[in-house]
C-alpha positions as CSV (number, residue, x, y, z in Angstrom):
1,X,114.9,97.0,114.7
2,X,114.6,93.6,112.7
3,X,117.2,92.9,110.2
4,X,116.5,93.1,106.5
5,X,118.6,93.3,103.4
6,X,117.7,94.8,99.8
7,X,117.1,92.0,97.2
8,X,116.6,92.3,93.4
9,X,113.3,92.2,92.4
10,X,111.8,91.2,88.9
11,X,111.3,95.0,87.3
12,X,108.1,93.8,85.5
13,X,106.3,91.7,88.5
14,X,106.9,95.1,90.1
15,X,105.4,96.7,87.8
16,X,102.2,94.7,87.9
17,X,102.4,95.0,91.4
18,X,102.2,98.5,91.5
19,X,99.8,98.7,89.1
20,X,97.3,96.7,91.1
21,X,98.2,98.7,94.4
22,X,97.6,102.2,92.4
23,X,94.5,100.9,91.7
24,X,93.3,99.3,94.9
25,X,94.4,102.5,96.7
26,X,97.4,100.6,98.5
27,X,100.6,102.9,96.7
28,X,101.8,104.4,99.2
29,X,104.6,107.8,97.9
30,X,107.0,109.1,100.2
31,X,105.0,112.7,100.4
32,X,102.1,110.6,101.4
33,X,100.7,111.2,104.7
34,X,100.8,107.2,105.5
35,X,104.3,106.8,104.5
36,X,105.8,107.3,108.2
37,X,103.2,105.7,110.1
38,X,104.0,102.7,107.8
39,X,107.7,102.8,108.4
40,X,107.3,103.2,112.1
41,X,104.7,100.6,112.2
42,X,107.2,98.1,110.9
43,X,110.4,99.0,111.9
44,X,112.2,99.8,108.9
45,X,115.3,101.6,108.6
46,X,114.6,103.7,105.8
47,X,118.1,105.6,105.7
48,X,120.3,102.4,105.5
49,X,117.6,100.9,102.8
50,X,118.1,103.8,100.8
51,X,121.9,104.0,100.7
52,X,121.5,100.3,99.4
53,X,119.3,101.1,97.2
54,X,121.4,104.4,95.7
55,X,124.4,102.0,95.5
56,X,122.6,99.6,92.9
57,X,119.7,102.7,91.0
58,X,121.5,105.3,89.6
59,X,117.4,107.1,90.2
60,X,116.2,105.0,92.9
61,X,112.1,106.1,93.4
62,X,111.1,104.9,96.8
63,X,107.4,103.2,97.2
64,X,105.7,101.2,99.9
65,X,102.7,98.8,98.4
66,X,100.6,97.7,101.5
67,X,98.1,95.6,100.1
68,X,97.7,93.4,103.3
69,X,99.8,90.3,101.5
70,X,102.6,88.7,100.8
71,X,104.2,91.7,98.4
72,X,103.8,94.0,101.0
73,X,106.4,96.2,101.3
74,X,109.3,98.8,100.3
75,X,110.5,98.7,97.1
76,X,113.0,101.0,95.2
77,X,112.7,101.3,91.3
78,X,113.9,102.6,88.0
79,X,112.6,103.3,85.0
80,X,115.3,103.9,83.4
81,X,117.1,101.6,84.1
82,X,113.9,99.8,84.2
83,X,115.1,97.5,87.5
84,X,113.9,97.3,91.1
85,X,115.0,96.4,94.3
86,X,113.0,95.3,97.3
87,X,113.6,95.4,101.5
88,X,113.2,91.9,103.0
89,X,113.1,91.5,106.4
90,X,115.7,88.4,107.5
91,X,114.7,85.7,109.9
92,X,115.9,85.7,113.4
């Protein structure tokens, strides 16, 4: 499994973000049927992600975007608290 660590993440890129995924059909939720065949398909340790996440969101939401580019990914948010946090895989 590669390492990754959970960064901050601008809270209103995100949002931008995931408005163009919702709208290009690329939001992926956790009760979505694509949601495990993306986290197998890249390796991602989803438990140890979200502990990291629940240590810095008080309401951590969890969401994939797979667009196919660069902001690819899973990203933890909250609107409350209106901040978000991102997985990013470290180089070896």
């Amino acid at each position: 499994m590669p390492r990754a660590k959970v960064v901050d993440f601008d809270y209103y890129q995100f949002l931008g973000l995931l408005r163009r995924a919702t709208n290009q059909g690329a939001r992926i939720e956790k009760n979505d049927a694509r949601w495990a065949d993306y986290i197998k398909a890249h390796r991602i340790n989803e438990v140890a992600a979200s502990a990291i996440a629940s240590q810095k969101l008080e309401n951590a939401v969890p969401v994939i975007i797979s667009e196919g580019g660069e902001s690819d990914g899973l990203y933890y948010y909250s609107k409350n608290e209106e901040t978000c946090v991102r997985l990013v895989a470290l180089a070896e």
